[in-house]
C-alpha positions in Angstrom: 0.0 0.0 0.0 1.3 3.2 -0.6 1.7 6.1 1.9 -0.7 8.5 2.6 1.5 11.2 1.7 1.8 10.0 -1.6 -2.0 9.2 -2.1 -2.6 13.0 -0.8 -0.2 14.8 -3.0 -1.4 13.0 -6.2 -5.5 13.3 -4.9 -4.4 17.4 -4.2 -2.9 17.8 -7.7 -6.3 16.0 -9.3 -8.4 18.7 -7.4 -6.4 21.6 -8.0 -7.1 20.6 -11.8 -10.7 19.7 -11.3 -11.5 23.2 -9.3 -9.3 25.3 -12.0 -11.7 23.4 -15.1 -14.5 24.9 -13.1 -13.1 27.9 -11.8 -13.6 27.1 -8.5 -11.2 28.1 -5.5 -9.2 24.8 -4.4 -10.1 26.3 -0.4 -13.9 25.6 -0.7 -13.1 21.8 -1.6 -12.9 19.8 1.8 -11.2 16.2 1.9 -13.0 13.9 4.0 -10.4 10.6 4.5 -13.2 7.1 4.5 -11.2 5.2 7.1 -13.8 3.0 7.7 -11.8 -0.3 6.0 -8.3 0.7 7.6 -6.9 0.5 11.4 -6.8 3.1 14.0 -3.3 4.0 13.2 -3.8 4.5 9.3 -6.1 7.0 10.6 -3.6 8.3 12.5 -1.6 8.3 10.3 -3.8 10.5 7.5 -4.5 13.1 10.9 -0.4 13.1 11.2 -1.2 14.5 6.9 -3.0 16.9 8.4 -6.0 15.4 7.2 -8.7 16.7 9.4 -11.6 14.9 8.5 -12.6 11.8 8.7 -15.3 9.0 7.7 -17.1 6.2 9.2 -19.9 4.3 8.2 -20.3 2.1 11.4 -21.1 3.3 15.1 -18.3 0.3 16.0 -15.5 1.3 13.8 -16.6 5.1 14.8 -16.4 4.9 18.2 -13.2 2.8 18.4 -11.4 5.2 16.6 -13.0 8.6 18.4 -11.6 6.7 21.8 -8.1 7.0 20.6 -8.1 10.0 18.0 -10.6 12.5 19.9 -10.9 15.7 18.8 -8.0 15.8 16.8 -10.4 14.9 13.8 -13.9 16.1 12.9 -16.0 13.3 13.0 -18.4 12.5 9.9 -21.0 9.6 10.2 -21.3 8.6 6.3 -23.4 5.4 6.1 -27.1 4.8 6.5 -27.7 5.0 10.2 -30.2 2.8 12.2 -32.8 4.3 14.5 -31.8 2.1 17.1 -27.9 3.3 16.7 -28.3 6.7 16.6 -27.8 6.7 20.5 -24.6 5.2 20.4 -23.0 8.1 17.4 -24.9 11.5 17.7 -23.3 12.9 20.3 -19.8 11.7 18.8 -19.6 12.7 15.2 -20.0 16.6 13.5 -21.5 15.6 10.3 -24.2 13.2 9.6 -24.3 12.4 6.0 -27.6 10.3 5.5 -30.4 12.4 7.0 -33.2 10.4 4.7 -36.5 10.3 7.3 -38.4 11.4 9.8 -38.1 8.4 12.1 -34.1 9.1 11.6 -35.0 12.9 12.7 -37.1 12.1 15.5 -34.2 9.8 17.1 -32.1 12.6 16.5 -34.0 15.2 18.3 -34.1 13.0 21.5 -30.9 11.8 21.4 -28.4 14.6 20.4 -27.0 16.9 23.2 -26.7 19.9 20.8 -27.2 21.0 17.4 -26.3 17.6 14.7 -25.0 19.1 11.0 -26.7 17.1 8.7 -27.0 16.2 4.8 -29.9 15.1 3.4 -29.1 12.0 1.1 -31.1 12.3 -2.0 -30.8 9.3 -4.8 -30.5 11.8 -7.5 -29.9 8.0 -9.8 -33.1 6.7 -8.3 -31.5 3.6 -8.0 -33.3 0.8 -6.3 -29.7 -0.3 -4.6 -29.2 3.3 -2.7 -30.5 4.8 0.1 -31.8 8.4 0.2 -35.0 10.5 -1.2 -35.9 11.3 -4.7 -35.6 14.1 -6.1 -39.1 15.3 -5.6 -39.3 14.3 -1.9 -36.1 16.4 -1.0 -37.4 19.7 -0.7 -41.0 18.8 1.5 -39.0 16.5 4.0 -36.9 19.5 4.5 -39.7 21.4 4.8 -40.8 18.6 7.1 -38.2 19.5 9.4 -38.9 22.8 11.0 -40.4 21.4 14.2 -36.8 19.5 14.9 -34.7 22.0 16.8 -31.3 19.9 17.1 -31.2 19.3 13.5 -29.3 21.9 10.5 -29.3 21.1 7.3 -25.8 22.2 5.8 -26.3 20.7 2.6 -27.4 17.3 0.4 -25.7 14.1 -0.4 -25.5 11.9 -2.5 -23.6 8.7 -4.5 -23.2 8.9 -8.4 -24.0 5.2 -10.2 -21.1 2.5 -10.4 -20.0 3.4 -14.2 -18.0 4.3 -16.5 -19.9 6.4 -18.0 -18.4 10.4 -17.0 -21.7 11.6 -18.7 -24.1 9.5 -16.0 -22.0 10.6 -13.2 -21.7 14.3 -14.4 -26.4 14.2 -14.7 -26.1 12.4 -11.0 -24.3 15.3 -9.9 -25.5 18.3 -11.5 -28.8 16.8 -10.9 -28.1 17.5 -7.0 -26.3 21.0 -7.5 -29.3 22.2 -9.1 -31.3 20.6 -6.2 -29.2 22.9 -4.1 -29.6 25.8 -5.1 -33.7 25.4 -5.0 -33.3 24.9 -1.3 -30.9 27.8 -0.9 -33.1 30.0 -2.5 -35.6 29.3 -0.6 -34.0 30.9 2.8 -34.8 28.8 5.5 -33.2 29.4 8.7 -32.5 25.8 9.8 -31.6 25.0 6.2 -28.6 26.8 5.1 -27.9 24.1 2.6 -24.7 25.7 1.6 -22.6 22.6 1.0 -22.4 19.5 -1.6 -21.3 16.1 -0.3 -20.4 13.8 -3.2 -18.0 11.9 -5.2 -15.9 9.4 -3.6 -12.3 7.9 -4.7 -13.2 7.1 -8.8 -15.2 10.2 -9.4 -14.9 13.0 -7.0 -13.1 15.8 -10.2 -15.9 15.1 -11.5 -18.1 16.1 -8.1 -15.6 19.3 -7.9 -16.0 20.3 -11.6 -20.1 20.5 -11.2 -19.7 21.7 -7.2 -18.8 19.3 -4.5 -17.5 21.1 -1.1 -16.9 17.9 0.8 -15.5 15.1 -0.9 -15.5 11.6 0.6 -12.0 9.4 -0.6 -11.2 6.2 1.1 -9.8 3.8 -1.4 -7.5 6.2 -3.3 -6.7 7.8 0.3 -5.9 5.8 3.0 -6.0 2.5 0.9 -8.0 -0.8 2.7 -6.4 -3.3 4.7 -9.3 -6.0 4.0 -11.8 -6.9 7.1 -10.7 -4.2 10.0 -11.0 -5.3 13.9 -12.1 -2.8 15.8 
């Protein structure tokens, strides 16, 4: 496996392209390391790269590594979360990345200590495989959650199709920037929707070239080292 460092300088020179293509500013494109198939101390290990942020899609491999990391990262729960789990993450992580229904909301609310940063997940592909809302049921769920004090919406989320096809995974995420910006223009307070979580380690210059401000790399990142004990 190579290092990190080497991972990160090649991944930083692909989004400095990407975000010049779409004259973007390289600044407003955040890295989020997905550590979730690597040990505690490759995750070190990306922190020690100054890689601040980092991914986990299970409450086990979550919590074993916020034990021994802390705050030294900011904490971003990125896999469909159960009901019954939410109790065990919320008050851990800084980002939840699959806010998809009410039930979720609801555990939220009585559960988090303080105000949860959330994405909506919206299957922009409509793929019976992924989680997430369609398209048309993004905007009335958020409107759906004004009575839920602990929860912000800071933007949507969502995962282009497996292919190799750049013009299916360009429509998936245009499709969810122009979501976006309907929800941003339509001002409401708890729903700020200012950021764009998507693309992952095999298509995330696309994500930057049509708007992504958080981009999720594990793979091409930190690597996998195979079934992880926690």
């Amino acid at each position: 496996m190579k290092t990190i460092t080497e991972n990160l300088k090649n991944i930083q020179q692909h989004i400095i392209e990407a975000a010049e293509k779409a004259q973007r500013n390289t600044e407003d494109v955040q890295i989020i390391a997905v550590t979730k198939q690597v040990s505690i101390e490759r995750a070190q290990e990306a922190i020690s790269n100054g890689l601040r942020h980092l991914g986990e899609n299970r409450p086990e491999g979550l919590i074993a590594k916020e034990e021994v990391i802390g705050k030294q990262a900011i904490w971003h729960y990125i896999g469909s979360l159960q009901t019954r789990k939410v109790r065990k993450v919320i008050n851990q992580i800084d980002y939840l990345h699959s806010l998809d229904r009410l039930s979720l909301a609801e555990e939220i609310e009585k559960r988090a200590n303080q105000v949860v940063k959330c994405f909506v997940q919206v299957n922009v592909s409509e793929e019976e495989a992924k989680h997430g809302l369609s398209v048309e049921e993004t905007i009335p769920f958020i409107k759906d959650l004004a009575a839920y004090s602990k929860i912000q919406i800071v933007g949507l989320m969502t995962m282009a199709p497996n292919t190799e096809d750049e013009e299916i995974i360009r429509y998936t995420f245009k499709g969810l920037k122009k979501l976006q910006q309907q929800v941003v223009d339509l001002q409401i307070p708890y729903a700020p929707c200012s950021e764009l979580s998507m693309g992952m380690s095999n298509d995330y210059a696309i994500a930057i070239e049509e708007g992504a401000t958080f981009v999720r790399i594990g793979t091409a990142l930190v690597g996998s080292e195979g079934s992880v004990s926690e």
